[in-house]
Each structure stands twice: as C-alpha cells, then as structure tokens.
LUMSEDO-127549 format. One record per residue (C-alpha): residue in three letters; x, y, z. Coordinates in steps of 0.05 Angstrom, whole numbers. Example, Ala and Ser with C-alpha at 12.3 -4.5 7.8 and 13.67 -1.06 7.14 Angstrom:
! residues 2
<rec residu="ALA" east="246" north="-90" up="156"/>
<rec residu="SER" east="273" north="-21" up="143"/>
This chain:
! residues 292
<rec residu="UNK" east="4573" north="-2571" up="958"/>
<rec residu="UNK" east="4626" north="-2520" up="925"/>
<rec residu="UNK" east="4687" north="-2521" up="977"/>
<rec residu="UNK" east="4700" north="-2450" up="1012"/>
<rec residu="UNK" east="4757" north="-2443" up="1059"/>
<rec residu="UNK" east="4743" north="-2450" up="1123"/>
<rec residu="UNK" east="4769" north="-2370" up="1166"/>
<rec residu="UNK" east="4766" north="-2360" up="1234"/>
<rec residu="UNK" east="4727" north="-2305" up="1264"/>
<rec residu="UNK" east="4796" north="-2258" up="1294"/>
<rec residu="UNK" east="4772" north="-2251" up="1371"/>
<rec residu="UNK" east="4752" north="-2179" up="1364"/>
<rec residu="UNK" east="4701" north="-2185" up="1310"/>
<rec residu="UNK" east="4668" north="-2238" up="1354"/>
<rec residu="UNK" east="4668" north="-2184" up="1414"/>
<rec residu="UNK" east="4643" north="-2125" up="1361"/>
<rec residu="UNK" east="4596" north="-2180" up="1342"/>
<rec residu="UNK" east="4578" north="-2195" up="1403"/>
<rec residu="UNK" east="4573" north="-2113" up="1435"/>
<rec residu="UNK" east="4532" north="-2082" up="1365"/>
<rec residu="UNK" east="4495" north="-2150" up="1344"/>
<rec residu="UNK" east="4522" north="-2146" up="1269"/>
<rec residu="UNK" east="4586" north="-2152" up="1246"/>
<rec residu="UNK" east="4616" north="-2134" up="1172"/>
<rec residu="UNK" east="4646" north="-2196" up="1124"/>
<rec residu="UNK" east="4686" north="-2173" up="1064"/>
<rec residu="UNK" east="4697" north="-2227" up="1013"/>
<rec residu="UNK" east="4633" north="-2268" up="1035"/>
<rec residu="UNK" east="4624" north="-2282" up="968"/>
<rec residu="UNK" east="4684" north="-2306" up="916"/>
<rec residu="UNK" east="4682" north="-2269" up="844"/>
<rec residu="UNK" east="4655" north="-2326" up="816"/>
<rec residu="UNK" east="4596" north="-2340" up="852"/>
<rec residu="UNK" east="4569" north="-2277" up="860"/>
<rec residu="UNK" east="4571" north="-2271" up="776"/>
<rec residu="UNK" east="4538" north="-2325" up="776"/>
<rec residu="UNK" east="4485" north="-2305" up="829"/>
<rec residu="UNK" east="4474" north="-2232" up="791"/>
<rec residu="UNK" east="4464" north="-2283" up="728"/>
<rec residu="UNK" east="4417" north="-2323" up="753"/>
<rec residu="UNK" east="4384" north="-2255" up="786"/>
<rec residu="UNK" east="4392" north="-2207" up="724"/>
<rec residu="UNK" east="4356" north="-2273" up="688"/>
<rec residu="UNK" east="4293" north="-2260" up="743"/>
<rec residu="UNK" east="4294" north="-2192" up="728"/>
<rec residu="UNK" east="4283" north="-2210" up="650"/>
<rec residu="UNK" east="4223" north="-2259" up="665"/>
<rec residu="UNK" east="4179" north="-2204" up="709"/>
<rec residu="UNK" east="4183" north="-2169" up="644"/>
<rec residu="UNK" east="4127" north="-2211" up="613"/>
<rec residu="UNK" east="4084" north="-2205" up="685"/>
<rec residu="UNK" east="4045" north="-2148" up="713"/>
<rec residu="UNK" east="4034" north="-2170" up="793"/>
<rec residu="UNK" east="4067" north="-2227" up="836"/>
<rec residu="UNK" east="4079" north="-2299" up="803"/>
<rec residu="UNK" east="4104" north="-2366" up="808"/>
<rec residu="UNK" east="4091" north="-2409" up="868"/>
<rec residu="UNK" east="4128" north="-2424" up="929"/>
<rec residu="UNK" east="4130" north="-2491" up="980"/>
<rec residu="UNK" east="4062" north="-2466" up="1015"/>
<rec residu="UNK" east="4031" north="-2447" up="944"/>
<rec residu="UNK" east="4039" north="-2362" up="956"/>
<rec residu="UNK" east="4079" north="-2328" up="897"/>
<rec residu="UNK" east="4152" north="-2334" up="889"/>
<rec residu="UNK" east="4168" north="-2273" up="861"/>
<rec residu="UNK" east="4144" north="-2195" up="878"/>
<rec residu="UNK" east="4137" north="-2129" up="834"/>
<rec residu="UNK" east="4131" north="-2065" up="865"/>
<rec residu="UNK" east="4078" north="-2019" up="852"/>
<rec residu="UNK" east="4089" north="-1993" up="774"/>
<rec residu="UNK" east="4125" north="-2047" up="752"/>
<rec residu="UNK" east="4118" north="-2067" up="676"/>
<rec residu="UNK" east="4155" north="-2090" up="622"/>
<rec residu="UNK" east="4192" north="-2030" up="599"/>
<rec residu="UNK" east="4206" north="-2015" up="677"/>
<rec residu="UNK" east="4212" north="-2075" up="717"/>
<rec residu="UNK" east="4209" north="-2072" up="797"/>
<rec residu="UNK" east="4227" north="-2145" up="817"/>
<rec residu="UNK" east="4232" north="-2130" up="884"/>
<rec residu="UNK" east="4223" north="-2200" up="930"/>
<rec residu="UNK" east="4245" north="-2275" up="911"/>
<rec residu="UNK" east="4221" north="-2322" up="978"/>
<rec residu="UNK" east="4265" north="-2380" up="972"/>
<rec residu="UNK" east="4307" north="-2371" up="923"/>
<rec residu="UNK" east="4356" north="-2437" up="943"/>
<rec residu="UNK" east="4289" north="-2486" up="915"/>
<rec residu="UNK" east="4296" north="-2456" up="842"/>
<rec residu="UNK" east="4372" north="-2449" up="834"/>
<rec residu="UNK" east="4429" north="-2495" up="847"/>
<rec residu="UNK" east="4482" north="-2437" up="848"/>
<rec residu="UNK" east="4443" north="-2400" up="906"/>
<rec residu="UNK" east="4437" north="-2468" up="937"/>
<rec residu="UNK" east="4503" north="-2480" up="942"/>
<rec residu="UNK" east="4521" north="-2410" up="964"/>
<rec residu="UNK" east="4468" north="-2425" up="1025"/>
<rec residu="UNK" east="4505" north="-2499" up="1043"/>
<rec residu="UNK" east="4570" north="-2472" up="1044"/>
<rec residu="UNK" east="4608" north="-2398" up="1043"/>
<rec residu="UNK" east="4647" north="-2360" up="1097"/>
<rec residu="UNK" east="4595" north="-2332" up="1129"/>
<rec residu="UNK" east="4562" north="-2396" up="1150"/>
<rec residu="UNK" east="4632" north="-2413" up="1184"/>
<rec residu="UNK" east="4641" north="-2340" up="1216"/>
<rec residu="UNK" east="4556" north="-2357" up="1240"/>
<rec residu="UNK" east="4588" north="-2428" up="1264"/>
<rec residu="UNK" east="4640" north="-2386" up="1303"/>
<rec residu="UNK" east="4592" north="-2347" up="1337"/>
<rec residu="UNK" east="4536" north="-2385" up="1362"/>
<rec residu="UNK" east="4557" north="-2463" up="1362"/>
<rec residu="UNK" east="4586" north="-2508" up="1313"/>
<rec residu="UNK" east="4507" north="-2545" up="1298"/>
<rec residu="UNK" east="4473" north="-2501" up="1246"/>
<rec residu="UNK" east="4405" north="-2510" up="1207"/>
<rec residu="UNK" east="4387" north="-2465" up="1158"/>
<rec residu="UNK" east="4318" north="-2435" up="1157"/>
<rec residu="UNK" east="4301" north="-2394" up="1100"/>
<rec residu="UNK" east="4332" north="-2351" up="1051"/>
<rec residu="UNK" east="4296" north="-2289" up="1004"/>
<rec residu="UNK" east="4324" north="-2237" up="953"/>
<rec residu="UNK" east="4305" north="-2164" up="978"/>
<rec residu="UNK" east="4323" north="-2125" up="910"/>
<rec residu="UNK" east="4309" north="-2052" up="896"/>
<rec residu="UNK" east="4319" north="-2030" up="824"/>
<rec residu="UNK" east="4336" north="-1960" up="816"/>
<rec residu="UNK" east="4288" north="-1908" up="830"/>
<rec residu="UNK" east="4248" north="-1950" up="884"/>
<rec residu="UNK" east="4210" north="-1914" up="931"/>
<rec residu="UNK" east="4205" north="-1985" up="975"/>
<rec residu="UNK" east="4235" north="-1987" up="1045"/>
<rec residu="UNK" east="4226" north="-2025" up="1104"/>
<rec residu="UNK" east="4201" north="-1995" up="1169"/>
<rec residu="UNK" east="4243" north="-2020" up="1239"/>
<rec residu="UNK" east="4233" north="-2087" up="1257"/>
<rec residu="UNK" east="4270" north="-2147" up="1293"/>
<rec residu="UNK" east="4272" north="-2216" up="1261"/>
<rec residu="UNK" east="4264" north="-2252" up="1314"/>
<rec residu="UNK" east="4185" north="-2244" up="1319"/>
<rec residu="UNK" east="4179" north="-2266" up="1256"/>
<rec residu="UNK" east="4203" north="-2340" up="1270"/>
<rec residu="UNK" east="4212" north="-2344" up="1342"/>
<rec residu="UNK" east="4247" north="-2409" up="1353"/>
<rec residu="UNK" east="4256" north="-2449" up="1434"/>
<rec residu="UNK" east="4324" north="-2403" up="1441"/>
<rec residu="UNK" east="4349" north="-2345" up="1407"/>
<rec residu="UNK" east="4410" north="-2367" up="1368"/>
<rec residu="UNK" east="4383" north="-2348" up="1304"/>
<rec residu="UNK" east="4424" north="-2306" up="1252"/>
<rec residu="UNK" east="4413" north="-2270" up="1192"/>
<rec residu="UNK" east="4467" north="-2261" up="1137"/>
<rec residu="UNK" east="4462" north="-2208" up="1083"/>
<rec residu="UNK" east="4504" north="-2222" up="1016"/>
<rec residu="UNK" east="4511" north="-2162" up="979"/>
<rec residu="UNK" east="4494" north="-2167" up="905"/>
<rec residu="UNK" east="4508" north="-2092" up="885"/>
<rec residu="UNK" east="4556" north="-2042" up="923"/>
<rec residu="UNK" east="4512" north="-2013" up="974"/>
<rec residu="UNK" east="4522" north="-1945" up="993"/>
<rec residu="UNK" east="4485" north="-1887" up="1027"/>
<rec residu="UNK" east="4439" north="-1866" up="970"/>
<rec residu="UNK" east="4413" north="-1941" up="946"/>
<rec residu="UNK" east="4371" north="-1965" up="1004"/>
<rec residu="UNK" east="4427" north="-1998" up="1053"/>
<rec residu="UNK" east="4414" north="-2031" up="1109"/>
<rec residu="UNK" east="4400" north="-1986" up="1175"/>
<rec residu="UNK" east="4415" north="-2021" up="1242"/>
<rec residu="UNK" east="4405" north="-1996" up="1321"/>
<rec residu="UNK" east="4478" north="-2019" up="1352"/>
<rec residu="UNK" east="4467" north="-2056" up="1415"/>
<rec residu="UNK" east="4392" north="-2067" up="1402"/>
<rec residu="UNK" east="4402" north="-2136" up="1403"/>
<rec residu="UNK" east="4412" north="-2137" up="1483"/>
<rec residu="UNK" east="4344" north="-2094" up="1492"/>
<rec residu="UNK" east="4268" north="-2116" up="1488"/>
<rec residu="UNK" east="4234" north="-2156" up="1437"/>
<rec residu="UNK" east="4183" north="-2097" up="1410"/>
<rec residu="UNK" east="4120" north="-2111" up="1390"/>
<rec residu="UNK" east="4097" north="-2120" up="1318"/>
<rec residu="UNK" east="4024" north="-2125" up="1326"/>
<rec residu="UNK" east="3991" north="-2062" up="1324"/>
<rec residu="UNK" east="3915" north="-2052" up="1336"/>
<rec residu="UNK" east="3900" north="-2123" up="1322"/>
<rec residu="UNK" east="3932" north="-2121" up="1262"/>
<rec residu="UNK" east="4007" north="-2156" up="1246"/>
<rec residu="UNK" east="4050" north="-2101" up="1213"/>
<rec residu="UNK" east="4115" north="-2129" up="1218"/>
<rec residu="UNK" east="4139" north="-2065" up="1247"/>
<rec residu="UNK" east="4148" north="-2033" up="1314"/>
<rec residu="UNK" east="4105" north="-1979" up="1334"/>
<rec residu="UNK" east="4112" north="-1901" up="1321"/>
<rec residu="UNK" east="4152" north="-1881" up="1378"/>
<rec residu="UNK" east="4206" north="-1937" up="1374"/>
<rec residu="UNK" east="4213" north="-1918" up="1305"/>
<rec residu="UNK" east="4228" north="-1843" up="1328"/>
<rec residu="UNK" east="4271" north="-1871" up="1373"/>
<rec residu="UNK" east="4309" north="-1909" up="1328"/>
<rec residu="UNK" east="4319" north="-1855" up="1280"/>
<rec residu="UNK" east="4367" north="-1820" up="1321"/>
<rec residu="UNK" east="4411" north="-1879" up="1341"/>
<rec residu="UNK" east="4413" north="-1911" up="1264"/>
<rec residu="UNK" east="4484" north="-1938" up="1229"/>
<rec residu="UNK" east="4472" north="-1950" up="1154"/>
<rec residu="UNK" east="4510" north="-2005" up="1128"/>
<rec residu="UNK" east="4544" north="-2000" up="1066"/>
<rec residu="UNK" east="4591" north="-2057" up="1033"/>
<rec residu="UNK" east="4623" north="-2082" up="965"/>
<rec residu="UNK" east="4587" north="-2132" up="925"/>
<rec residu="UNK" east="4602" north="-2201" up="947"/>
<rec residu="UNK" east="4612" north="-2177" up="1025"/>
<rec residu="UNK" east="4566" north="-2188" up="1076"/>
<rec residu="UNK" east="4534" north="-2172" up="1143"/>
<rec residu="UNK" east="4514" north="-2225" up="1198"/>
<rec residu="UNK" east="4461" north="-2196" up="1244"/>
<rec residu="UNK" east="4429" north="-2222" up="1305"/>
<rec residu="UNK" east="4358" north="-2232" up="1295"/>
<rec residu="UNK" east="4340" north="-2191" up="1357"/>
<rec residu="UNK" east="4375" north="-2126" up="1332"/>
<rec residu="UNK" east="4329" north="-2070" up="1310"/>
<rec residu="UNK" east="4332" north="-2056" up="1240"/>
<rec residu="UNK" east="4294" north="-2031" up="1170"/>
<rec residu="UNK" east="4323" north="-1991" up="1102"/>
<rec residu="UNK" east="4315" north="-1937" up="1060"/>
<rec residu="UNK" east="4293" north="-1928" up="994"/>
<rec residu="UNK" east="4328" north="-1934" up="931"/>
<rec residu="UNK" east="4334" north="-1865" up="897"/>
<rec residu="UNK" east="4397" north="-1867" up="866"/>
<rec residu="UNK" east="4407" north="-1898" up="790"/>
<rec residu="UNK" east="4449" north="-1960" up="822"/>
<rec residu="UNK" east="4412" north="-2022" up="839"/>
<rec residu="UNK" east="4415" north="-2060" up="912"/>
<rec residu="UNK" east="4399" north="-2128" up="912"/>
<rec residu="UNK" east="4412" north="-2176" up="971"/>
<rec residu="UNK" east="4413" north="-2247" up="983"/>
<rec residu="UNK" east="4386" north="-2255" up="1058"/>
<rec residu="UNK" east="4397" north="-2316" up="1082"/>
<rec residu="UNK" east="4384" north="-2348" up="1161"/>
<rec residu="UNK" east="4417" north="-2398" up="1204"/>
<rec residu="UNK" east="4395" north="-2415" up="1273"/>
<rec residu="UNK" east="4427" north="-2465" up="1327"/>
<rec residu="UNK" east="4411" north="-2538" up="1315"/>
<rec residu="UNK" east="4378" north="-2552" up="1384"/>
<rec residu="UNK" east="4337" north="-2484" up="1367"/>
<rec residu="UNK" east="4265" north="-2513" up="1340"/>
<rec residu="UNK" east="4210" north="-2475" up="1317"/>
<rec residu="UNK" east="4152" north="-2438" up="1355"/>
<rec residu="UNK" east="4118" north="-2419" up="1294"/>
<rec residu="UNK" east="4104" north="-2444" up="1222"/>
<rec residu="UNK" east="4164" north="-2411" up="1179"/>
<rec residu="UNK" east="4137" north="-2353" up="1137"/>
<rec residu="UNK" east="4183" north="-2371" up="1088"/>
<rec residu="UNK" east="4182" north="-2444" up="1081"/>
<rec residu="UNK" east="4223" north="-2490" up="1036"/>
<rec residu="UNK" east="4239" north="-2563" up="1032"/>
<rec residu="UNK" east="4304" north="-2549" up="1056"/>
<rec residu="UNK" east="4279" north="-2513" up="1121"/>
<rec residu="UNK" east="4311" north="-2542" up="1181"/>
<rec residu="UNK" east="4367" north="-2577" up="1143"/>
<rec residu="UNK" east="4438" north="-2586" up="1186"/>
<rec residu="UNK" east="4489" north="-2546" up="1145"/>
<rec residu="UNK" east="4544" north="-2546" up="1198"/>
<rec residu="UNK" east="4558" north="-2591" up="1250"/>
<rec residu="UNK" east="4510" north="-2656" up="1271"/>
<rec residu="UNK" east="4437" north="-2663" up="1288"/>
<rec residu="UNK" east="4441" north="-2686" up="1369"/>
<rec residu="UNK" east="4366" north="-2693" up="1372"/>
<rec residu="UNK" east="4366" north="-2646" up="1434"/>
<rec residu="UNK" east="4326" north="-2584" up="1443"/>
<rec residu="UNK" east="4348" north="-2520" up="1480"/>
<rec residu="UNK" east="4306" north="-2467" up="1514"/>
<rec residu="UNK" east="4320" north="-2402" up="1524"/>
<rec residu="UNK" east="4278" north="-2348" up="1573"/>
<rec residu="UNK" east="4239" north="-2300" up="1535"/>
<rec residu="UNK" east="4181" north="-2275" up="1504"/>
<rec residu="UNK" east="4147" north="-2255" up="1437"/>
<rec residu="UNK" east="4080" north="-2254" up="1418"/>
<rec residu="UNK" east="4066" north="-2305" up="1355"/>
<rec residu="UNK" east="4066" north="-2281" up="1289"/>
<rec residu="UNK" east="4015" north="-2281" up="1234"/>
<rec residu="UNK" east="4027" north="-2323" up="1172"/>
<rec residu="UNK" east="4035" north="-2276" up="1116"/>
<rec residu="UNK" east="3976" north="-2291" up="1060"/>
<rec residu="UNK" east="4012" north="-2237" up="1015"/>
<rec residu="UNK" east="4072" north="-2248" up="973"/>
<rec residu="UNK" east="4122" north="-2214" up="1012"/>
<rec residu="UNK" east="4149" north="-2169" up="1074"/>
<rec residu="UNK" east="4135" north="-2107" up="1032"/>
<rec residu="UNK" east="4062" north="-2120" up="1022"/>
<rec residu="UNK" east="4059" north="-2137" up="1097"/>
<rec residu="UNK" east="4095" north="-2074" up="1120"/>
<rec residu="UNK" east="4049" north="-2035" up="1062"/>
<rec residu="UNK" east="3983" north="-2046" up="1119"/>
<rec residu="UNK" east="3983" north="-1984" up="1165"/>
<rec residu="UNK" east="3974" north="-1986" up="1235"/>
C-alpha cells in the first residue's frame, strides 16, 4: 500500500455531506498517481485499437473492457473498464489507500470494505450518457452505508459529460429501476422530468474527486466537446453492511476490509428495494441502451 496522509473531514463538509449526499475532494489524487493512472488508461485506450466490440474477461467471465457504438481503430471509443484494480497494481493501490477512503472512513464508520471499482470514460465527441439512477439498487447491501467515490482523470467541466446530481435526493425514496418487466437501470419518465429541473453538474480538476451516497439520484451528459472525461469510480460500503445481491461487478477483491477491522457482525437497516438483475452485457451503458 502507497502511504497517503491521513486529513480530516473539517465539520462542515461532513454536514454539506450529510444535507446534499455528495461532497467535493480536491487533491484526491497526488500528481503522481494520477500520471500514472492516465498511463496505464491512455495504454487501454491503445489496445481497443486492434478490437472492434467488447473484450477481455472479467472475474464472472463477461468482458472487461467496452467500445461505444462506432468505435474502430482510427477512432477509438473505450468507454467502460469493470474492475480495473484486478489488472493494474497502480489502480489497486489507489483503491487500498487515498484520501478519499479516509474522508469515506469519516463519514460512515471507521470499518470499510471495498466493493467494486469501474472506469466510466468518454472520449471526445461521445454521444453516451447515463439516464438518472441511484446506486443503491444496483447492490443493495443489509444497511445503507455504501459510498461511491469519483476520481477525476480529466478536468471535467460543463461541456464533457460531468456528473449531474439531485441535492438532497439521498433522504427521498429508493425509485424503481425495473420498468415493464424489464431492468433498465434507470428511473422512470417522470422522475427523470423531475430531476431535470433540480440537477447540479459537477465539475472538478483532474485528480479531485466526489464522494456520493449511493441513494442520491444521479446520471450524465454526453461528451460533445474535444476534451476527454474519464473517471475512476470506485465503492466502499460499511464493514457490518453484507450483500443482498450477487455484485454486478465482481472481483477477487470484493468485500476486502480496507479501513478499520472485520468484527464479524452484521447490521440492518429498514428499507426497501426491489433486487436487481445481473447484467449479461458488458457494461451500464449497454444496460441503460434497453428502452423501457
């Protein structure tokens, strides 16, 4: 594990955190590790070159890596990575230790696991976005401390697909994502109207971060600038939080203690979710691509 100074959380981020359900990190990410993440990444980028659909193979035998629509060799669309931490050390060791693990520590207990980590990327020009949806559906877990953190690979700004969250959202329902029989990993219509006209987009230097709770509403726009945006998504959850629900992005490091102690204990929590569907396809995107 690289050592990362350990910062405390100053008492009004942890209320922001705690009123909007995300909270901003600058410096998540030292200068040195995230040039050595975008090297590792830029290297992905080079290998799609050479393949014309999704490829490789993750823990539960789907592929590793997703190309958009169009993607080819003189134009390549990497656009997904699941679990990136099995197939590099230096985004391993990013996952095991950096500030945002402690500021994640801060906020929902000192016992951690980690439970799966991606790379959302869109290259310029990428029509791709992601519709609303909570996290929490997708991996329910016996409580709710469960906590995704989004390292910032690029600058993101307003034109290059940021993040878009609904403040607050975090205290309301859990929204369905099963429409007509079908799992779409998106709420329906009329939330999404709804959410339209409350949305914060979330931009950030490269190597910052944001922490989000896994209940808060959320999706992205497209990429239709000439700047890429490329995140490394990682999630932590409570130690005494234990799956519902087979992890749709499974790794031989899922459930490993990254902070804290395993106690053996398990917590429950009073809510409720309707189970997901295990993704056959080799990404979000592809799910979110079925219409309702």
């Amino acid at each position: 594990m690289s050592g990362t100074p350990t910062r405390d959380l100053d008492p009004e981020l942890v209320d922001r955190y705690e009123r909007d359900g995300y909270l901003y990190l600058a410096d998540a990410l030292s200068p040195e590790r995230l040039s050595r993440l975008r090297e590792v990444f830029e290297g992905w980028v080079e290998e799609s070159r050479s393949h014309d659909g999704p490829y490789g193979e993750t823990f539960d035998g789907r592929p590793r890596f997703d190309v958009e629509p169009g993607h080819s060799a003189e134009r390549p669309a990497l656009r997904r990575i699941a679990s990136p931490v099995e197939v590099s050390d230096a985004y391993l060791d990013v996952m095991r230790s950096n500030p945002a693990l402690d500021a994640v520590a801060q906020l929902i207990g000192p016992n951690l696991r980690f439970r799966e980590s991606k790379i959302n990327s869109k290259l310029p020009g990428t029509p791709t976005h992601l519709k609303f949806h909570q996290d929490l559906p997708f991996g329910p877990l016996t409580n709710e401390d469960l906590v995704t953190v989004i390292f910032h690979l690029d600058e993101v700004t307003a034109e290059n697909g940021p993040l878009e969250v609904i403040p607050g959202s975090h205290r309301g329902p859990l929204y369905e994502h099963w429409h007509d029989g079908v799992f779409t990993g998106a709420v329906s219509p009329e939330v999404e109207a709804w959410a339209r006209k409350e949305v914060v987009t979330c931009c950030g230097a490269a190597g910052s971060a944001y922490l989000m709770d896994a209940r808060v509403l959320h999706g992205s726009a497209p990429n239709l600038s000439s700047a890429p945006r490329s995140l490394f998504i990682v999630q932590y959850h409570a130690e005494d939080a234990h799956p519902l629900a087979p992890n749709h992005l499974p790794s031989r490091f899922d459930g490993e203690v990254v902070a804290g102690v395993d106690t053996g204990r398990v917590r429950c929590s009073d809510y409720e979710v309707t189970l997901p569907e295990m993704p056959t396809v080799a990404s979000f995107f592809a799910v979110q691509a079925v219409e309702a």
